[in-house]
N, C-alpha and C positions, 0 to 999 in steps of 0.2 A: 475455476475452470475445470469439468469435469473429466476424467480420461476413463475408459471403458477397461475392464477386466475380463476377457472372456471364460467362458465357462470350461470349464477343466476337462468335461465330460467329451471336449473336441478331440482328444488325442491319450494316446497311454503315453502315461509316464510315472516311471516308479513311485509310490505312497512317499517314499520318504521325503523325494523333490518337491513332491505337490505341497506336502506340509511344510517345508523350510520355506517355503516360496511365500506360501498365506503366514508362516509366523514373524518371520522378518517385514512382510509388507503391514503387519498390523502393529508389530514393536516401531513401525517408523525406522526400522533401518536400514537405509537405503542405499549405506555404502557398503553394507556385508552384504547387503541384498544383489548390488550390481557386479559383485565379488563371484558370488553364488552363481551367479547365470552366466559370465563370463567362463568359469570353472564348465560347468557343466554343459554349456553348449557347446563344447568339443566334442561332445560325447552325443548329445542328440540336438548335430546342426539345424535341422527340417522340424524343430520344435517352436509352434506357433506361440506357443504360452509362456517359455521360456524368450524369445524374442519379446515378448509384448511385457514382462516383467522387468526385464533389460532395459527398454524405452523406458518404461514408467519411472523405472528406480535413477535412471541417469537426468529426467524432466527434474527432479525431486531434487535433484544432485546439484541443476541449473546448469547441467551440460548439454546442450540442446544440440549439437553436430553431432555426438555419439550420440544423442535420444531420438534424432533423424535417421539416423543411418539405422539402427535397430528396427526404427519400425519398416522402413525400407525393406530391409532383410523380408519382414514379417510379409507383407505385401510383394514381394517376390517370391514367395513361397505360395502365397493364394490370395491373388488381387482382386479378387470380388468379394473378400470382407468389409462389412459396411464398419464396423469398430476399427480394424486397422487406417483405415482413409481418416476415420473420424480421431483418432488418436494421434496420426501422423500434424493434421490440421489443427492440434492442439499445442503441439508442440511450434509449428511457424507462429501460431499465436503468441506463444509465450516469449517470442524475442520480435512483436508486432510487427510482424510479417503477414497483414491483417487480410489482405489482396490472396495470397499464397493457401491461405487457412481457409477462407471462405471458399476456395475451388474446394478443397479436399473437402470439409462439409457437405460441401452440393454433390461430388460422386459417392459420399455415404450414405447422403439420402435418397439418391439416384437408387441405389441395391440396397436400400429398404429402409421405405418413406416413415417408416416406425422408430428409427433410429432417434432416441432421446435426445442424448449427448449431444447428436452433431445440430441439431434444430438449438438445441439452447445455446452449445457453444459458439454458433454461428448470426446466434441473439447481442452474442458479449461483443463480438469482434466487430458486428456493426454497431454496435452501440458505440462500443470505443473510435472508429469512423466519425461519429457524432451523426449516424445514417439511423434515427431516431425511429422513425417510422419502419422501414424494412424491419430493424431490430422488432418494435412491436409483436410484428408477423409475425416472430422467429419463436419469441415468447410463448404468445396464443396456441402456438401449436405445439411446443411443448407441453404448455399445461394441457391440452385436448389430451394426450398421450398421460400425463400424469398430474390431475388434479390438485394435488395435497404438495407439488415441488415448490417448498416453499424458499429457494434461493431464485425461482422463476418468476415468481408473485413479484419478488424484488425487486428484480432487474425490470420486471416490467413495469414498475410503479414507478422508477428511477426513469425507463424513459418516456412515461406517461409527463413526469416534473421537468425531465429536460424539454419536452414538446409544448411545456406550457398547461398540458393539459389537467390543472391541478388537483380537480375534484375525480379525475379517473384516478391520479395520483392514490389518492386517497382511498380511496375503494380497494386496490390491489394492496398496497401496503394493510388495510386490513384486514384483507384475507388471508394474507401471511401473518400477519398478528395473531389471528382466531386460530390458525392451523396450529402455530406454535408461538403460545403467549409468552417465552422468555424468548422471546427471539428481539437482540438488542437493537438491532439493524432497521427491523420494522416500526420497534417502538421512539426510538431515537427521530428518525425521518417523519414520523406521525407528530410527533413535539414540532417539528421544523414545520410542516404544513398546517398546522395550527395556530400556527405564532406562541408557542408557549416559550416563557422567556425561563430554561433550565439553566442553572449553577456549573454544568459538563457533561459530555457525553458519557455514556457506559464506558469504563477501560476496555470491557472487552470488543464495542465496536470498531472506537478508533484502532485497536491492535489487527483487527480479524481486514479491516480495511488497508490498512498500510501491507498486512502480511499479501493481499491478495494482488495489490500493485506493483509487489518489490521485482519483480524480474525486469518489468518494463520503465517502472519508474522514473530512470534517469533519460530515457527517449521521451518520454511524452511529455513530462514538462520542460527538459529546453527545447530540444528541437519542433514539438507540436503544439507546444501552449509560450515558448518564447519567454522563457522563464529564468531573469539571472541577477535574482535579488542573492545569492552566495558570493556573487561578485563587488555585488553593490556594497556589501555590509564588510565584506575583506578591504573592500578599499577604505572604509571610513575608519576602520581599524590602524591598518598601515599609516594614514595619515596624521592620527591620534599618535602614534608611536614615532610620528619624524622619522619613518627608514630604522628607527630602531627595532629588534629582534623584542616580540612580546615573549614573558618567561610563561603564563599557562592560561588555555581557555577551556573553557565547558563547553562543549555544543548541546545541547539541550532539543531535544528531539532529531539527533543527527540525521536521521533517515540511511539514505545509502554514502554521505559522506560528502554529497555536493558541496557542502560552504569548506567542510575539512581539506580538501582538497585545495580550496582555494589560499586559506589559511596556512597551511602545513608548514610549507619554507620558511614562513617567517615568525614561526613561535617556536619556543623549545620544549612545550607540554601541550600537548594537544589529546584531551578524552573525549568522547563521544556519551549522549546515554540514549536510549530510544524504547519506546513501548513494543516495539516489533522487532518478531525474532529473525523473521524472513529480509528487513531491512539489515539489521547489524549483519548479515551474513555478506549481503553485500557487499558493505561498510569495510568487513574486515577483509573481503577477498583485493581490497583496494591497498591494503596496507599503509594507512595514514594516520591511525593514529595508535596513540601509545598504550591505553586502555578504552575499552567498548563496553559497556554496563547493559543489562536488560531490566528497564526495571521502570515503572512510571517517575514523570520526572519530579513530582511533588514527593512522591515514596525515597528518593534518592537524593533528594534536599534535604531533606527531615533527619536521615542517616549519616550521609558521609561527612566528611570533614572538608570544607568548603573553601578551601587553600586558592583559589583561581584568581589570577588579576581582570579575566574577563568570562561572562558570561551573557552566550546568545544563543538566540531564540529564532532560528530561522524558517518562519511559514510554519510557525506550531499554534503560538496561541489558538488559530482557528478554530485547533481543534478541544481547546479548556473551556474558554468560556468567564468565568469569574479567575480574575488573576491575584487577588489577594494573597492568596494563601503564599503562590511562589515570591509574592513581591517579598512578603514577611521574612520566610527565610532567610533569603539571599541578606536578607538587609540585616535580620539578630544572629545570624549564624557567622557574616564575614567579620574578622577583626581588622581588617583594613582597606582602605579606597578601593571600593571596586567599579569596574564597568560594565553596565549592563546594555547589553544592544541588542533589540529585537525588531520586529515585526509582527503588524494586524493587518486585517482586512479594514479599511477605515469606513466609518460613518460618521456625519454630524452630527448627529442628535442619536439621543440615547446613553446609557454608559457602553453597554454591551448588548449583543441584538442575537439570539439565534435563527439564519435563516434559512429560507426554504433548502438552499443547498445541502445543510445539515451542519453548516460551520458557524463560526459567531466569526459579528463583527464589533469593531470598539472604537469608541472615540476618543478623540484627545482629550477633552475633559475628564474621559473616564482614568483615564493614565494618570494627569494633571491631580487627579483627587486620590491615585493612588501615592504618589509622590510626596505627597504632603501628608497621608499617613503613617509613611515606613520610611522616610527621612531619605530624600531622594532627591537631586536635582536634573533637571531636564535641561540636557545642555543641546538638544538638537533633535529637530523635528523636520520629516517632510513628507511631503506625499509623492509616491512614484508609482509607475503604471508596474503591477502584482506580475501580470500573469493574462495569458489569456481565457475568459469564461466566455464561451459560446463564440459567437462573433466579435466580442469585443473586451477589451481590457479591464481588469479591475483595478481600483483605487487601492493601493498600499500606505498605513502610517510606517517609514521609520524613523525610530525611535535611540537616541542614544541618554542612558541618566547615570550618576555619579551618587555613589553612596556618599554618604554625611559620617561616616568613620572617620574620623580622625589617624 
């Protein structure tokens, strides 16, 4: 989600600020940066730029009441900036406040219909509505204004696939390919609409995608997709433990800490590991668990020292694909009985499926034939409704298996 930077040349303000301003905003520091403007807007309160670096640096921070209230200020100083409205509505966005974000959109392009940001930003927010078509609109017209935006081609090809529309799908996702051929996001979703049956996604899409989700994250899947497999997977835990205190779990793509959460009170070692930086921030602002790792979760199997009595996998697989590799670990790397409990997206047929959505799905036989590779018993299998995808729910396997360690 894009936030606007205005041009410096709106106002005087000492060489030295302006430079501290673009070095810290380009070091990514954003707590000396909020530091910085806090300091020196004592000094030049009526400073638009200073205000608008304030917001930005507090959005970045995930403090979104102070990154309101900044641009506020800003837009109290001169409400007929089309970037302030459009910065302001970026920031409702980022705690989906999707309704709130789209007004401030529509008065930035009200004072000027050239406004980028607010047309694309206001592409995302419906899109995230699941308002598929409007979002289209919002796209088109960004690209009119800028050709070559190739995270616009994206979003518009994503909701060309959510409309059904497959083969436009395809088309815009290639034009974001052609624009920029390592662009993994493009090329990844191109695999999915072709049926190509790939071994994993790029690391860097799945991380660039969880990074872009992490503020809203925990609203949209329980409360708008009805989402409470961390619940589901703690209880089958607790029950395995007869009310006993488990001594340590892995969580294994923790995200923002939903299953941890659930887990916490009743284990006395609880890590996390996650391919996203912007998740584990979350994660830790929740304070649940005892260590948080950044790091792919095959790359931190392969390394650490695999001491856990349990290890899950909650709504990750989706995003591997061929689970061999992890099965392996776990199974030559623990010296003693361990429990493995995860989740897929379930299919019947096939082992494993990459689909249009850009996720894989797997079947029980494909699990069943891993089990019997890496010395594994399947003590428990079911299917329960995932999550909601569009109007209706998907199929979930869970999965509980026992290593063959003695």
């Amino acid at each position: 989600m894009e936030s606007k930077s205005f041009d410096l040349a709106q106002e005087e303000l000492p060489s030295w600020i302006n430079s501290t301003l673009g070095e810290l905003t380009i070091q990514g520091k954003f707590l000396e940066l909020s530091e910085f403007c806090e300091q020196v807007i004592q000094e030049y309160p009526n400073s638009i730029i200073i205000w608008n670096n304030l917001g930005n640096a507090y959005r970045q921070l995930q403090k979104f009441a102070e990154a309101s209230n900044a641009f506020r200020k800003l837009l109290a100083l001169n409400p007929t900036l089309s970037d302030g409205h459009s910065n302001l509505g970026a920031t409702f966005q980022d705690i989906s406040a999707f309704n709130v974000a789209i007004e401030c959109y529509k008065t930035a392009i009200c004072l000027d219909s050239n406004n980028l940001n607010a047309h694309y930003n206001m592409g995302l927010a419906l899109k995230s509505q699941g308002k598929y078509r409007d979002a289209i609109i919002c796209f088109n017209r960004a690209l009119v204004l800028k050709n070559d935006f190739v995270e616009a081609h994206c979003n518009l090809a994503d909701a060309y696939r959510c409309e059904g529309r497959l083969t436009e799908a395809k088309e815009a996702f290639n034009k974001a390919f052609s624009i920029q051929p390592d662009n993994v996001f493009a090329k990844h979703m191109l695999d999915a609409l072709k049926g190509q049956k790939t071994k994993s996604p790029p690391e860097q899409f799945v991380e660039q995608l969880f990074d872009q989700y992490a503020p809203t994250f925990d609203y949209e899947l329980v409360e708008k997709l009805r989402y409470d497999l961390p619940a589901t997977l703690g209880t089958l835990i607790l029950n395995r433990a007869d009310g006993k205190v488990v001594n340590s779990v892995l969580d294994m793509g923790c995200g923002t800490g939903l299953f941890g959460a659930d887990i916490r009170s009743f284990c006395q070692t609880l890590e996390g590991v996650d391919i996203s930086k912007q998740m584990l921030q979350v994660a830790k602002h929740k304070n649940i668990y005892d260590r948080l790792t950044h790091k792919n979760i095959r790359d931190f199997l392969s390394k650490a020292e695999l001491n856990y009595d349990y290890f899950v996998a909650a709504d990750v697989f989706e995003y591997v694909g061929d689970l061999s590799e992890i099965f392996s670990l776990i199974s030559s790397k623990t010296q003693k009985r361990v429990t493995f409990i995860f989740s897929t997206e379930h299919i019947d047929t096939f082992e494993y499926r990459l689909e249009n959505t850009g996720r894989y799905s797997h079947s029980k036989l494909y699990i069943e034939k891993l089990c019997c590779e890496f010395g594994y018993t399947l003590s428990h299998f079911e299917i329960i409704k995932l999550r909601k995808e569009m109007h209706s729910f998907l199929d979930g396997g869970v999965y509980i298996l026992e290593s063959k360690v003695a």
